[in-house]
NUVOKOL-962147 format. One record per atom (N, C-alpha, C): residue number from 1; residue in three letters; atom name; y, z, x. Coordinates in steps of 0.02 Angstrom, whole numbers, padded with zeros to 5 digits. Example, Ala and Ser with C-alpha at 12.3 -4.5 7.8 and 13.67 -1.06 7.14 Angstrom:
[rec 1 ala N [-00284 00390 00660]]
[rec 1 ala CA [-00225 00390 00615]]
[rec 1 ala C [-00165 00390 00660]]
[rec 2 ser N [-00112 00354 00642]]
[rec 2 ser CA [-00053 00357 00684]]
[rec 2 ser C [00002 00394 00645]]
//
This chain:
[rec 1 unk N [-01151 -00917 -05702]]
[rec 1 unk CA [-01093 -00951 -05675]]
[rec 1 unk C [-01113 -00981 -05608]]
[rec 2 unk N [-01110 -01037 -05598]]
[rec 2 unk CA [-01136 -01082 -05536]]
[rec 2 unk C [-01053 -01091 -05486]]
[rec 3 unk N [-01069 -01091 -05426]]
[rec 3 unk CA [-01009 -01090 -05387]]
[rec 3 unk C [-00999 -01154 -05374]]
[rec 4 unk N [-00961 -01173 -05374]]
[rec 4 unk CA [-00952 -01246 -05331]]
[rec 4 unk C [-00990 -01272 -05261]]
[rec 5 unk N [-00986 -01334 -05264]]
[rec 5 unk CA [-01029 -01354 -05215]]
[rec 5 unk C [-01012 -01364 -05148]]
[rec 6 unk N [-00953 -01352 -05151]]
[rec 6 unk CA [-00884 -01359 -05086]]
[rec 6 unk C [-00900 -01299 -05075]]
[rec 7 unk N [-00910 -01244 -05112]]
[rec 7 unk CA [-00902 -01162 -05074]]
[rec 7 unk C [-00978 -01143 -05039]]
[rec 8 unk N [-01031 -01208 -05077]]
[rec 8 unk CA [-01089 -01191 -05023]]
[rec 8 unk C [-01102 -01228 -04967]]
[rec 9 unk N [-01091 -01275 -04979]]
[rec 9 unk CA [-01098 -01323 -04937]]
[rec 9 unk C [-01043 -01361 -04883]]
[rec 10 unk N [-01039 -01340 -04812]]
[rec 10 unk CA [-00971 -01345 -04785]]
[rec 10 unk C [-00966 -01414 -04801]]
[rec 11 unk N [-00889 -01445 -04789]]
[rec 11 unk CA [-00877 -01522 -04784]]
[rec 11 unk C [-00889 -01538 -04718]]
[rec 12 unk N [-00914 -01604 -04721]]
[rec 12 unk CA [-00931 -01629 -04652]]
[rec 12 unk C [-00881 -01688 -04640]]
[rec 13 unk N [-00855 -01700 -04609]]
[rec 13 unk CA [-00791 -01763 -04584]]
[rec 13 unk C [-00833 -01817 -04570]]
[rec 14 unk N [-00815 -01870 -04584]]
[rec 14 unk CA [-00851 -01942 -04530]]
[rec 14 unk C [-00832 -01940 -04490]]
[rec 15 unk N [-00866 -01968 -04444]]
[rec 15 unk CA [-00833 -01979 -04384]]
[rec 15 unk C [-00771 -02024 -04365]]
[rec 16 unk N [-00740 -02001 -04325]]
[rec 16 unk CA [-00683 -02036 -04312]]
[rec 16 unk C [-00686 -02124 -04268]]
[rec 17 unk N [-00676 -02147 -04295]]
[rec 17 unk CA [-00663 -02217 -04271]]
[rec 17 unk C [-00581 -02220 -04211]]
[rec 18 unk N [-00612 -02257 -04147]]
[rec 18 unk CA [-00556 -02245 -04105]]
[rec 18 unk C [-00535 -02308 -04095]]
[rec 19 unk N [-00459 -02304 -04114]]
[rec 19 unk CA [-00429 -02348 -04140]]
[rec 19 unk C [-00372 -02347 -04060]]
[rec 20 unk N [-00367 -02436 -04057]]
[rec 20 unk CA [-00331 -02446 -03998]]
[rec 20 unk C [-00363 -02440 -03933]]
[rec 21 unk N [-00339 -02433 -03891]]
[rec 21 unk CA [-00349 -02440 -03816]]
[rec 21 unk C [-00390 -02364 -03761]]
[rec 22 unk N [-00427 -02356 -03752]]
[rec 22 unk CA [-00440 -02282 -03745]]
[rec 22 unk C [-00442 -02268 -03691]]
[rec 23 unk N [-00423 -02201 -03641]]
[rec 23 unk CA [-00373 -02176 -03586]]
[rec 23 unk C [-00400 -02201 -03519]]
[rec 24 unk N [-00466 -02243 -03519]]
[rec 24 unk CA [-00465 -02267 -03457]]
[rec 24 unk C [-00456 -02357 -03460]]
[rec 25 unk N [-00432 -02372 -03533]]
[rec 25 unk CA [-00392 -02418 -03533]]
[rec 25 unk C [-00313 -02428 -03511]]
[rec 26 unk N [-00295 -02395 -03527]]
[rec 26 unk CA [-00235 -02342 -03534]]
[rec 26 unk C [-00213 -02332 -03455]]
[rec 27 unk N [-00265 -02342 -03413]]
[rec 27 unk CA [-00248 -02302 -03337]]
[rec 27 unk C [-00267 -02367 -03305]]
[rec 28 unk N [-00308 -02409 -03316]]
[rec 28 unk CA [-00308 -02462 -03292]]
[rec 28 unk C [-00253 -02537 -03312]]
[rec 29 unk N [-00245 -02520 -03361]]
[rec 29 unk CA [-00182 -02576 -03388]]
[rec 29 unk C [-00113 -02549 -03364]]
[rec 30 unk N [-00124 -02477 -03368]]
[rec 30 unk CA [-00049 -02439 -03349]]
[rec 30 unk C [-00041 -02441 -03292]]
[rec 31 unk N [-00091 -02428 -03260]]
[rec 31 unk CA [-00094 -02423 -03191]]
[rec 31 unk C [-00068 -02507 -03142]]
[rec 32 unk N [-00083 -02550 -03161]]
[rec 32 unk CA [-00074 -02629 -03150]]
[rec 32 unk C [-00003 -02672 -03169]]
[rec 33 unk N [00023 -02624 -03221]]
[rec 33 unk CA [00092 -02643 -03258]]
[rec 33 unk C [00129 -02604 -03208]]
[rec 34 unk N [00123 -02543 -03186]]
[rec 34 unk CA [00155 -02527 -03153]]
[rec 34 unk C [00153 -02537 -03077]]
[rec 35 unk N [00128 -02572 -03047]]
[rec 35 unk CA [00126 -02611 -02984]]
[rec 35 unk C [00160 -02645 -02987]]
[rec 36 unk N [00146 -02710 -03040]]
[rec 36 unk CA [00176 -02751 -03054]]
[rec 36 unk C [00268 -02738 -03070]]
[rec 37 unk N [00275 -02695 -03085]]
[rec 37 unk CA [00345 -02701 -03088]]
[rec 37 unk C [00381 -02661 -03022]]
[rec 38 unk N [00348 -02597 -03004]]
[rec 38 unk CA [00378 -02575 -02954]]
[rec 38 unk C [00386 -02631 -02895]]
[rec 39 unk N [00309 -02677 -02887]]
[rec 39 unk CA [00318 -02731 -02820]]
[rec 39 unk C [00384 -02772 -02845]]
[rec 40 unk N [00367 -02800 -02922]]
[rec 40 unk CA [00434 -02853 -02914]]
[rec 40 unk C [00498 -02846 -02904]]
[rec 41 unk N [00521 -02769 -02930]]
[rec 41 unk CA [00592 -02738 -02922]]
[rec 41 unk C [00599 -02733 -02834]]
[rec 42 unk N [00552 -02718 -02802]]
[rec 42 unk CA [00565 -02682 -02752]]
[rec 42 unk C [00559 -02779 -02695]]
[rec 43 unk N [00529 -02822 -02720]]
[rec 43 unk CA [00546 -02877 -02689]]
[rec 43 unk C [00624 -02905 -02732]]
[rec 44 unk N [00634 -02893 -02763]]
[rec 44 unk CA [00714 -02923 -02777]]
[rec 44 unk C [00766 -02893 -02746]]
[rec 45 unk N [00753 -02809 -02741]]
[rec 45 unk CA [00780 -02770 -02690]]
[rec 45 unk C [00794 -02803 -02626]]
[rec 46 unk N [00738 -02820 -02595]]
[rec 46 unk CA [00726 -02833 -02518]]
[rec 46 unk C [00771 -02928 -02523]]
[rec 47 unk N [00744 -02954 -02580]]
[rec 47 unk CA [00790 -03021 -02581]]
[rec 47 unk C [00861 -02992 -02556]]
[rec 48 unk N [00901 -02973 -02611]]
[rec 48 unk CA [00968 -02966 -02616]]
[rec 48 unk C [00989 -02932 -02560]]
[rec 49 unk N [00965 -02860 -02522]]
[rec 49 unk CA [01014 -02828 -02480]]
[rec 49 unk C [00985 -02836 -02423]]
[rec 50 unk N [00931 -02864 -02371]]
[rec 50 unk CA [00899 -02890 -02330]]
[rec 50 unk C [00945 -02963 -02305]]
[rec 51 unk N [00981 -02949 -02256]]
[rec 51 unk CA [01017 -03015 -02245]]
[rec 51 unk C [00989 -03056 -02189]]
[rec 52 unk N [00967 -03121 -02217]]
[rec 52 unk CA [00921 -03170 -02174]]
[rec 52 unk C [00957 -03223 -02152]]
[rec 53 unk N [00910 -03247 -02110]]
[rec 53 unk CA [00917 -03315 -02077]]
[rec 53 unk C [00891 -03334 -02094]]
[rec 54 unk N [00848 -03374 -02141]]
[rec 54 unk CA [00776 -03444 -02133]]
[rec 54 unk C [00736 -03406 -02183]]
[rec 55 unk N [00693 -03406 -02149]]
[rec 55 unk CA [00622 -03364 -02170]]
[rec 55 unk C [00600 -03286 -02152]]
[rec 56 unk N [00661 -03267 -02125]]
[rec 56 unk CA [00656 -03198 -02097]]
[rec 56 unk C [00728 -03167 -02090]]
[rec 57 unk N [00717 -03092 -02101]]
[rec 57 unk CA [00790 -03065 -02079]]
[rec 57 unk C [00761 -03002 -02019]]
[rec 58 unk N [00818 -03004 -02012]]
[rec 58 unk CA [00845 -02953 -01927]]
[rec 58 unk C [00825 -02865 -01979]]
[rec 59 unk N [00762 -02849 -01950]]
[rec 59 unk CA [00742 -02775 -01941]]
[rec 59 unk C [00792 -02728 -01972]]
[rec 60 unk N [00784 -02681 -02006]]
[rec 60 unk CA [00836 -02635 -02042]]
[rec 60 unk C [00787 -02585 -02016]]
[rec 61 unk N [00793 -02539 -01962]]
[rec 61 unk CA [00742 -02473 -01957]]
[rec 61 unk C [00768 -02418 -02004]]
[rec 62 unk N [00708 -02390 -02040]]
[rec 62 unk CA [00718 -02336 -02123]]
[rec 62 unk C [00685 -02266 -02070]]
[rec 63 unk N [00624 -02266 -02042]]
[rec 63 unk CA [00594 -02217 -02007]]
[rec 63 unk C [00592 -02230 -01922]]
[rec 64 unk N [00643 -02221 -01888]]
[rec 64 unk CA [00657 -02232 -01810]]
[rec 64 unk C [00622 -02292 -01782]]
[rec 65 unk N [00583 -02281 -01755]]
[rec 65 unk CA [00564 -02363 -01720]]
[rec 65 unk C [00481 -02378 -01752]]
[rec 66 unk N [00469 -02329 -01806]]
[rec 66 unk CA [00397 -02343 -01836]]
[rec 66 unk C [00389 -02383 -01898]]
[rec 67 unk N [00453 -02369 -01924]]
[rec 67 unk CA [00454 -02405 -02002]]
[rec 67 unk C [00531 -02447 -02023]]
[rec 68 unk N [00517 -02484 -02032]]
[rec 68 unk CA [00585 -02547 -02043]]
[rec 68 unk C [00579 -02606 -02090]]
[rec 69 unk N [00635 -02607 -02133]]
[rec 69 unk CA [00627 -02686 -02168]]
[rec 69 unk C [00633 -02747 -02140]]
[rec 70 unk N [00606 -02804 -02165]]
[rec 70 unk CA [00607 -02837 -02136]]
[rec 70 unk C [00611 -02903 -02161]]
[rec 71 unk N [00651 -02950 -02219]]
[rec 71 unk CA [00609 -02996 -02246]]
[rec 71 unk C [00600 -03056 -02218]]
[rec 72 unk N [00521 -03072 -02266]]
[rec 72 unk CA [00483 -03131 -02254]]
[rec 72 unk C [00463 -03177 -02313]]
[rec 73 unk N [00472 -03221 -02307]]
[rec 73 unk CA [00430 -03273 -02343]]
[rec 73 unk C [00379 -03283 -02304]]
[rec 74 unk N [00313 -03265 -02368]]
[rec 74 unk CA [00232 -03301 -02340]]
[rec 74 unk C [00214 -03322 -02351]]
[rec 75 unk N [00207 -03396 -02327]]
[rec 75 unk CA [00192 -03458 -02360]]
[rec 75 unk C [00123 -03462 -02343]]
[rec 76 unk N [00087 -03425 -02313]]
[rec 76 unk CA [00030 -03414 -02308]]
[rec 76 unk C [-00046 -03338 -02332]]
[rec 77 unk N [-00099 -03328 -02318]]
[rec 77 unk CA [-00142 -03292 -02328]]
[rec 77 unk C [-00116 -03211 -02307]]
[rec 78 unk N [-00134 -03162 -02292]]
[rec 78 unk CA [-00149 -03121 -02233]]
[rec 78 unk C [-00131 -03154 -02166]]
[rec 79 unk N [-00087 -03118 -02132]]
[rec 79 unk CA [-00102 -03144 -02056]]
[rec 79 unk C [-00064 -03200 -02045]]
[rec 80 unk N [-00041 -03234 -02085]]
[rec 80 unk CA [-00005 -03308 -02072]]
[rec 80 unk C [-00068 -03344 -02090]]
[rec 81 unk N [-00113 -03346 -02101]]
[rec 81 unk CA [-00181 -03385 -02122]]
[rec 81 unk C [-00162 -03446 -02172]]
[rec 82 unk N [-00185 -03497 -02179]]
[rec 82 unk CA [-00186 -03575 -02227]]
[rec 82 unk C [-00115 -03551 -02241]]
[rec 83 unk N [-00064 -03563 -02197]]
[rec 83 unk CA [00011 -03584 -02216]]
[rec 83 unk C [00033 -03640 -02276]]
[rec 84 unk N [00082 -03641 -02323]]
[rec 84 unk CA [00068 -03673 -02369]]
[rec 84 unk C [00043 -03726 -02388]]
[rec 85 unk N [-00013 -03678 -02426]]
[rec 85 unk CA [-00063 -03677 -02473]]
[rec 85 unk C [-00067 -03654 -02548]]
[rec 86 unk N [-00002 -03688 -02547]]
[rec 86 unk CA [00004 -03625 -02622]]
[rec 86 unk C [-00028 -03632 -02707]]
[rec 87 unk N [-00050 -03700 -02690]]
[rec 87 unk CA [-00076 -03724 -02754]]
[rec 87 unk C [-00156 -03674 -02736]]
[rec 88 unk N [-00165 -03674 -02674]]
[rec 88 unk CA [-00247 -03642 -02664]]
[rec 88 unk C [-00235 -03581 -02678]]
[rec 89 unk N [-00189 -03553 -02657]]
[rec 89 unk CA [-00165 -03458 -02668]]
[rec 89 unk C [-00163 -03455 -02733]]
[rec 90 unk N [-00136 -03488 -02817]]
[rec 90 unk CA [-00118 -03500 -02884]]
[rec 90 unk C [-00187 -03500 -02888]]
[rec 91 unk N [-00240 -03534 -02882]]
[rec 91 unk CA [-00302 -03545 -02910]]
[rec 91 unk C [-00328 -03481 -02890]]
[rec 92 unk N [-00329 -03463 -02819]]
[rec 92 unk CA [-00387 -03402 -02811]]
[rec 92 unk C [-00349 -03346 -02847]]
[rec 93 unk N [-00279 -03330 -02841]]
[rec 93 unk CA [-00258 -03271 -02880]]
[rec 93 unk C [-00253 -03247 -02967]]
[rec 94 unk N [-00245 -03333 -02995]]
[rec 94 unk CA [-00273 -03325 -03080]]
[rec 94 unk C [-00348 -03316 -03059]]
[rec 95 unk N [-00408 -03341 -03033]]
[rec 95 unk CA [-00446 -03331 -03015]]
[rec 95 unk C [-00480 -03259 -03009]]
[rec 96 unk N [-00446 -03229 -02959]]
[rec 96 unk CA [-00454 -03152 -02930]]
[rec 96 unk C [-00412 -03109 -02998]]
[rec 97 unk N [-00359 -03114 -03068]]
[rec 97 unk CA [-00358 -03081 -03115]]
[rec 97 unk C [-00418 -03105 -03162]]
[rec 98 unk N [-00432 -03172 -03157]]
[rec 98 unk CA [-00490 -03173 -03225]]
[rec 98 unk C [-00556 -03120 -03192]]
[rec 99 unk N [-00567 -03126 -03140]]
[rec 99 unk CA [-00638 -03072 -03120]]
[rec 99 unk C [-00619 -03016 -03145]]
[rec 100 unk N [-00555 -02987 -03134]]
[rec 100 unk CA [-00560 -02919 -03133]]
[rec 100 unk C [-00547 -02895 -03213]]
[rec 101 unk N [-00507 -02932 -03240]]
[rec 101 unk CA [-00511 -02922 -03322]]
[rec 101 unk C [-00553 -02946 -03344]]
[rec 102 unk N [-00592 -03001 -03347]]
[rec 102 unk CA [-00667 -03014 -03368]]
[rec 102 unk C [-00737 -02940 -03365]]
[rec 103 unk N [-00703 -02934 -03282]]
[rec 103 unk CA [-00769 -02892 -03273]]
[rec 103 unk C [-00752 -02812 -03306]]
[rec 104 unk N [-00701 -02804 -03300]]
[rec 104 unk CA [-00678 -02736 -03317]]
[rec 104 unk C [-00717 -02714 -03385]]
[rec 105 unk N [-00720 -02751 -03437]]
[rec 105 unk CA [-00750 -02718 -03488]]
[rec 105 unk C [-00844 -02720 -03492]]
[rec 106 unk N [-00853 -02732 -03424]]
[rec 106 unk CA [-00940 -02739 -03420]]
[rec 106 unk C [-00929 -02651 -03372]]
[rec 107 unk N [-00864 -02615 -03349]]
[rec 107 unk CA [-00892 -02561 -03317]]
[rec 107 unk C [-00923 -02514 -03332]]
[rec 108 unk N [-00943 -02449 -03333]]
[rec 108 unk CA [-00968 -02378 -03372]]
[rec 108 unk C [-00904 -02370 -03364]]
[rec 109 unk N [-00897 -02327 -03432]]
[rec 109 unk CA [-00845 -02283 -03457]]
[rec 109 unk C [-00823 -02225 -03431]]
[rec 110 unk N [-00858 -02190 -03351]]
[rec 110 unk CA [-00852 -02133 -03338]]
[rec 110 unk C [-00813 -02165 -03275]]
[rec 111 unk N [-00802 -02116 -03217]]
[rec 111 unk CA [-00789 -02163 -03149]]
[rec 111 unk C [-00695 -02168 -03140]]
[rec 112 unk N [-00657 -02117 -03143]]
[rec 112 unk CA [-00596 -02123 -03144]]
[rec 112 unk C [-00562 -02171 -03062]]
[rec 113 unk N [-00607 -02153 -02999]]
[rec 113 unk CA [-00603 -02187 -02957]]
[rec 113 unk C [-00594 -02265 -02958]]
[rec 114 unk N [-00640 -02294 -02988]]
[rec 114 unk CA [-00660 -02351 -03013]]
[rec 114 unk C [-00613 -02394 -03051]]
[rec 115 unk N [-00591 -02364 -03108]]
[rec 115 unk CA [-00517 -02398 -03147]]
[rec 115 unk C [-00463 -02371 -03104]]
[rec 116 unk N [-00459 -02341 -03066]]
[rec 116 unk CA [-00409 -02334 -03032]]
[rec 116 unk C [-00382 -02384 -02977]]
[rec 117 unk N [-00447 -02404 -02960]]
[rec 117 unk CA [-00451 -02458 -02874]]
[rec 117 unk C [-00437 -02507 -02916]]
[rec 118 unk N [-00460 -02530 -02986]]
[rec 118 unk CA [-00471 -02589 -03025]]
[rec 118 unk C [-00408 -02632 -03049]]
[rec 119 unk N [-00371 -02564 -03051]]
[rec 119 unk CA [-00300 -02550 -03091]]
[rec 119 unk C [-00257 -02590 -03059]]
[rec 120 unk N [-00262 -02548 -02992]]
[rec 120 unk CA [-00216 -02574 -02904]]
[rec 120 unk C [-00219 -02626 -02902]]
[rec 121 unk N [-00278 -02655 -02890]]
[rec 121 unk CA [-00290 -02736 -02879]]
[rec 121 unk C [-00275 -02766 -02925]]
[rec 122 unk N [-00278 -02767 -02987]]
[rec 122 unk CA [-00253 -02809 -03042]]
[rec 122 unk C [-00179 -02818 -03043]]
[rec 123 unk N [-00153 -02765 -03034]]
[rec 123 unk CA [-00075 -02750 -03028]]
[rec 123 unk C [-00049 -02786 -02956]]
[rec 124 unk N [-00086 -02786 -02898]]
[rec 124 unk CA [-00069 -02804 -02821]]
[rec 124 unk C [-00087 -02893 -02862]]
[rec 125 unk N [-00132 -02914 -02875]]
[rec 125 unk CA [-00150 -02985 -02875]]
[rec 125 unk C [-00092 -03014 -02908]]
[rec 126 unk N [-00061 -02991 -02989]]
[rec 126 unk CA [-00032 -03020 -03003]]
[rec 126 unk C [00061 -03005 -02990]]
[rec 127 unk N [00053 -02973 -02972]]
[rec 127 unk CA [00130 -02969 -02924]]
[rec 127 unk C [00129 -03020 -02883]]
[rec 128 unk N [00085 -03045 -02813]]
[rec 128 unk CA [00075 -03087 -02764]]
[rec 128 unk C [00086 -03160 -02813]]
[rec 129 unk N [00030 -03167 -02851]]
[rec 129 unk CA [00028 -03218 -02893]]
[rec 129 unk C [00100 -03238 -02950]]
[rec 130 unk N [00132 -03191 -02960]]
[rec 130 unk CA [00202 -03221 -03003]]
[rec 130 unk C [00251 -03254 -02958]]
[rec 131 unk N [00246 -03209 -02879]]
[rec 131 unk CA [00308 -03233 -02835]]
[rec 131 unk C [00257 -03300 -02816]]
[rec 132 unk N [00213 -03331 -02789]]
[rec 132 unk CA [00191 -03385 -02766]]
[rec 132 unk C [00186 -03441 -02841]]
[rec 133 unk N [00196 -03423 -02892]]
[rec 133 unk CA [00194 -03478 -02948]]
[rec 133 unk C [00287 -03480 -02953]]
[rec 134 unk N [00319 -03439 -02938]]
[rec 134 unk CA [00390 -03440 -02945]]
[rec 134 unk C [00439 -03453 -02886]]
[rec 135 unk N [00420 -03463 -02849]]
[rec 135 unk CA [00442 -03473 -02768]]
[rec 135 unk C [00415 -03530 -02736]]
[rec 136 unk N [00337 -03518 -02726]]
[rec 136 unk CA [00292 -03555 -02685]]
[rec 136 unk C [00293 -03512 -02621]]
[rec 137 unk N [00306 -03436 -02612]]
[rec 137 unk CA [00301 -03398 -02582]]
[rec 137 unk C [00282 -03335 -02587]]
[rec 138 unk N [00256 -03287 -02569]]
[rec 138 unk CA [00267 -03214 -02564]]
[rec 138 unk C [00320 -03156 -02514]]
[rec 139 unk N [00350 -03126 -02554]]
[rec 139 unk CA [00402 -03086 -02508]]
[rec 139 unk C [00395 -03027 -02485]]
[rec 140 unk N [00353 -03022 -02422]]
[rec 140 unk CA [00343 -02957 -02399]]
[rec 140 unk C [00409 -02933 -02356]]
[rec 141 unk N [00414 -02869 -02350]]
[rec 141 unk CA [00478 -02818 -02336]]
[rec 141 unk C [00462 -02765 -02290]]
[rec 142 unk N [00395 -02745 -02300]]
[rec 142 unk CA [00410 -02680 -02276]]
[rec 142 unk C [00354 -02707 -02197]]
[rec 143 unk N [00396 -02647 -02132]]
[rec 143 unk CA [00373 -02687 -02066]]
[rec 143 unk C [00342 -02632 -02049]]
[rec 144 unk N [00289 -02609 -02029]]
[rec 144 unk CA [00248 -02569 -01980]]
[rec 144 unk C [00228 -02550 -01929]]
[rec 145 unk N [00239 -02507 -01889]]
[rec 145 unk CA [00216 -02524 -01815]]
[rec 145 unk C [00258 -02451 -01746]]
[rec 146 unk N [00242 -02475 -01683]]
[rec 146 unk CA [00268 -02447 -01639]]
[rec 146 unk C [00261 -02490 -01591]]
[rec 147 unk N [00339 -02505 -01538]]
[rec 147 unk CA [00332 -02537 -01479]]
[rec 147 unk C [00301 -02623 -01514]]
[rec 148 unk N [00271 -02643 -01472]]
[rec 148 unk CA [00223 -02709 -01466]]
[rec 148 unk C [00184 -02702 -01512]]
[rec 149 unk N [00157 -02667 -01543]]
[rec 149 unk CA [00106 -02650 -01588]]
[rec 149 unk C [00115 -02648 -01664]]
[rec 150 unk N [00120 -02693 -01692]]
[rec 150 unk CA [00161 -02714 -01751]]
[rec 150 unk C [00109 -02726 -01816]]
[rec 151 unk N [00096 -02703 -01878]]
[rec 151 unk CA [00047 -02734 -01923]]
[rec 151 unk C [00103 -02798 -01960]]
[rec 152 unk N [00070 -02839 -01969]]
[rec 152 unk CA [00112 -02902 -02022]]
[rec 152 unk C [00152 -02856 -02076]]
[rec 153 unk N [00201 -02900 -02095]]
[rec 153 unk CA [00258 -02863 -02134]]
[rec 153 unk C [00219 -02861 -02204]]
[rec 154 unk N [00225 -02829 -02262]]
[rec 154 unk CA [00182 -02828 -02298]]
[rec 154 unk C [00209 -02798 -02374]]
[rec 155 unk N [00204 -02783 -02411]]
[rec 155 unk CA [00242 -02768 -02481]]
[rec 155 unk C [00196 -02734 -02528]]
[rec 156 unk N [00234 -02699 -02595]]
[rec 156 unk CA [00183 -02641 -02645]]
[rec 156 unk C [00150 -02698 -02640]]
[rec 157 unk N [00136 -02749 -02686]]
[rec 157 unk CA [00083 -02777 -02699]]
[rec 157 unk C [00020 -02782 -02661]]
[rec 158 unk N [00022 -02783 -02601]]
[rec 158 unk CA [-00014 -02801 -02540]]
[rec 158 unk C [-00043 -02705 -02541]]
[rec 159 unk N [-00012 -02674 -02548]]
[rec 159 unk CA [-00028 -02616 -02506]]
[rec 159 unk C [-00071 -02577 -02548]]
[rec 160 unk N [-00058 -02596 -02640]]
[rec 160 unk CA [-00098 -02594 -02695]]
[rec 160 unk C [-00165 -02618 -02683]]
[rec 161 unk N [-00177 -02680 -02678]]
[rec 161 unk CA [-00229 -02704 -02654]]
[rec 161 unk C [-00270 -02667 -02623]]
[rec 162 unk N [-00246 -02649 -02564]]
[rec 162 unk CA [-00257 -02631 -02487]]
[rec 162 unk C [-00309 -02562 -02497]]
[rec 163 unk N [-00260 -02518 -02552]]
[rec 163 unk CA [-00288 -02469 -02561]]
[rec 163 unk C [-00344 -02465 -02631]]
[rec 164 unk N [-00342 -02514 -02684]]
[rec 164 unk CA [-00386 -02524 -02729]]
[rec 164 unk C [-00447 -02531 -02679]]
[rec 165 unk N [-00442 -02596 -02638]]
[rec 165 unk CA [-00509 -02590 -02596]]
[rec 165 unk C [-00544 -02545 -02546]]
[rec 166 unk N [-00499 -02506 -02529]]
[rec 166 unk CA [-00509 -02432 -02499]]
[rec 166 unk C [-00552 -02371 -02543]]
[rec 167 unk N [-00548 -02387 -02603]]
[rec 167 unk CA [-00548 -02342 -02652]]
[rec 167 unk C [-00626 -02368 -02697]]
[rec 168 unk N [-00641 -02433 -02694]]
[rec 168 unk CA [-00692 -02471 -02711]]
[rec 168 unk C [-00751 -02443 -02650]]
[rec 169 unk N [-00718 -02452 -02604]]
[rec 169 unk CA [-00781 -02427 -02555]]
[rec 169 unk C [-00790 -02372 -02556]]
[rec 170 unk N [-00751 -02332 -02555]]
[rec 170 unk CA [-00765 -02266 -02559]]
[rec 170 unk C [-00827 -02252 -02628]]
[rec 171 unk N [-00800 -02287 -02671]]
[rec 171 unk CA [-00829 -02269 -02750]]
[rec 171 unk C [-00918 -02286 -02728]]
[rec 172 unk N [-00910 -02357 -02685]]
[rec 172 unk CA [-00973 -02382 -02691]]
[rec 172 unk C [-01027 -02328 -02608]]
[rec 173 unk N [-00977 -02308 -02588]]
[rec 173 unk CA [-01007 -02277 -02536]]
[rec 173 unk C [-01024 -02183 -02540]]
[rec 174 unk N [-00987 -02162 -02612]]
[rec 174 unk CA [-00995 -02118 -02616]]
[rec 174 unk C [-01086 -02101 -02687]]
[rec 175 unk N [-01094 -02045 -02670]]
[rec 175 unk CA [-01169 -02044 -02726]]
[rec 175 unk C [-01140 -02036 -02776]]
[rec 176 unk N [-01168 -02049 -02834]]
[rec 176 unk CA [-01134 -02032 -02931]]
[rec 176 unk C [-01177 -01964 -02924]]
[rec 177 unk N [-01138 -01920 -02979]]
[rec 177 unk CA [-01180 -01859 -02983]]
[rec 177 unk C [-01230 -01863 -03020]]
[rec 178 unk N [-01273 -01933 -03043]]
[rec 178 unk CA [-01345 -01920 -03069]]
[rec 178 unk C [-01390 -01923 -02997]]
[rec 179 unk N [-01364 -01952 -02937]]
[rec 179 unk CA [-01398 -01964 -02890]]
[rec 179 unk C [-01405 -01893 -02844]]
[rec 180 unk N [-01331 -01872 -02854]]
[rec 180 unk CA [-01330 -01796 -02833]]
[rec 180 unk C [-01368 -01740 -02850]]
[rec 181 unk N [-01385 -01745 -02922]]
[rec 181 unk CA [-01426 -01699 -02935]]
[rec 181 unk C [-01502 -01729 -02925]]
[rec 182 unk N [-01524 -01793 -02921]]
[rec 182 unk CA [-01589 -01781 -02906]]
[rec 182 unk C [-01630 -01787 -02844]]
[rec 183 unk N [-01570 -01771 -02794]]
[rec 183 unk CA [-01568 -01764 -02717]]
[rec 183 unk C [-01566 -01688 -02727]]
[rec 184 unk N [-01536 -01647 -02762]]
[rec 184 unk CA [-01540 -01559 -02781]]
[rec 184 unk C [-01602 -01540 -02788]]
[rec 185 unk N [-01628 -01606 -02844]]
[rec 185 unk CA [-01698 -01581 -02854]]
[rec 185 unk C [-01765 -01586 -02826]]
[rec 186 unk N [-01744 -01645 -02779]]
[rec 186 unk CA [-01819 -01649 -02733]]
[rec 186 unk C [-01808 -01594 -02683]]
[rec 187 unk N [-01737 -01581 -02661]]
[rec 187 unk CA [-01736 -01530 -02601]]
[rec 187 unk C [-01769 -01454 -02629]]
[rec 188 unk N [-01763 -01435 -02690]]
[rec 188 unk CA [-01775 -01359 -02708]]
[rec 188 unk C [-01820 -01386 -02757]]
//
């Protein structure tokens, strides 16, 4: 009597094929969608209950004399820089999303830092970039500072950015742990 060939021989599965988007897709697309909507809600916010004059409204202090709304139209860069310019701001900002979704699928797959900073900026660029193709402006809100000492008024989108590139340097300034360990190994 011969046993079956299933009872000698375990089954082996194929391998699984991964279907869809995979989790550091997932954190970088998610991560960018959600900039993108928190900045735009939170500039329609600052539109509607921010009551202006012109191009600016009168200070709303949220944290005593350090933190206050404020709105602005920026018809310019950083800083007040190339005041409108907005057809140049539309080009570099589709511009500045094609790099980063172009380049995104040339990264290594490991590196949670990395899709994270990638995420920010993709999400900061095209927030900036919907209000300047829909306006011919950007609406920063939130004001910073103490006394005389003031940073430019500035918004999520901006601050996404701000910190994607914070987070890029860090990535590029910090060692990968193949470098770590063979700094372990010349020392011992």
């Amino acid at each position: 009597m011969t046993e079956p060939v299933a009872d000698i021989v375990p089954a082996v599965e194929a391998p699984r094929k991964q279907v869809g988007v995979p989790l550091r897709g997932l954190l970088f697309l998610g991560l960018a969608a959600l900039v993108v909507v928190v900045d735009q809600i939170t500039k329609r916010i600052a539109e509607d209950r921010l009551e202006r004059s012109g191009l600016r409204s009168v200070p709303v202090p949220v944290v005593g004399d350090y933190l206050r709304l404020t709105y602005v139209e920026n018809r310019g860069a950083a800083f007040g820089l190339l005041q409108d310019q907005t057809a140049f701001f539309v080009f570099v900002g589709i511009l500045v999303v094609g790099v980063i979704a172009a380049s995104y699928r040339y990264l290594p797959r490991s590196g949670f830092r990395l899709h994270l900073a990638l995420g920010l900026q993709l999400g900061g660029a095209i927030g900036n970039l919907i209000d300047r193709i829909r306006q011919g402006y950007v609406v920063d809100f939130v004001d910073f500072g103490y006394r005389s000492n003031w940073w430019p008024v500035f918004n999520v989108a901006d601050s996404a950015i701000v910190i994607g590139v914070a987070l890029l340097a860090l990535n590029a300034l910090s060692p990968t742990n193949e470098d770590s360990s063979r700094a372990g190994d010349a020392s011992g």
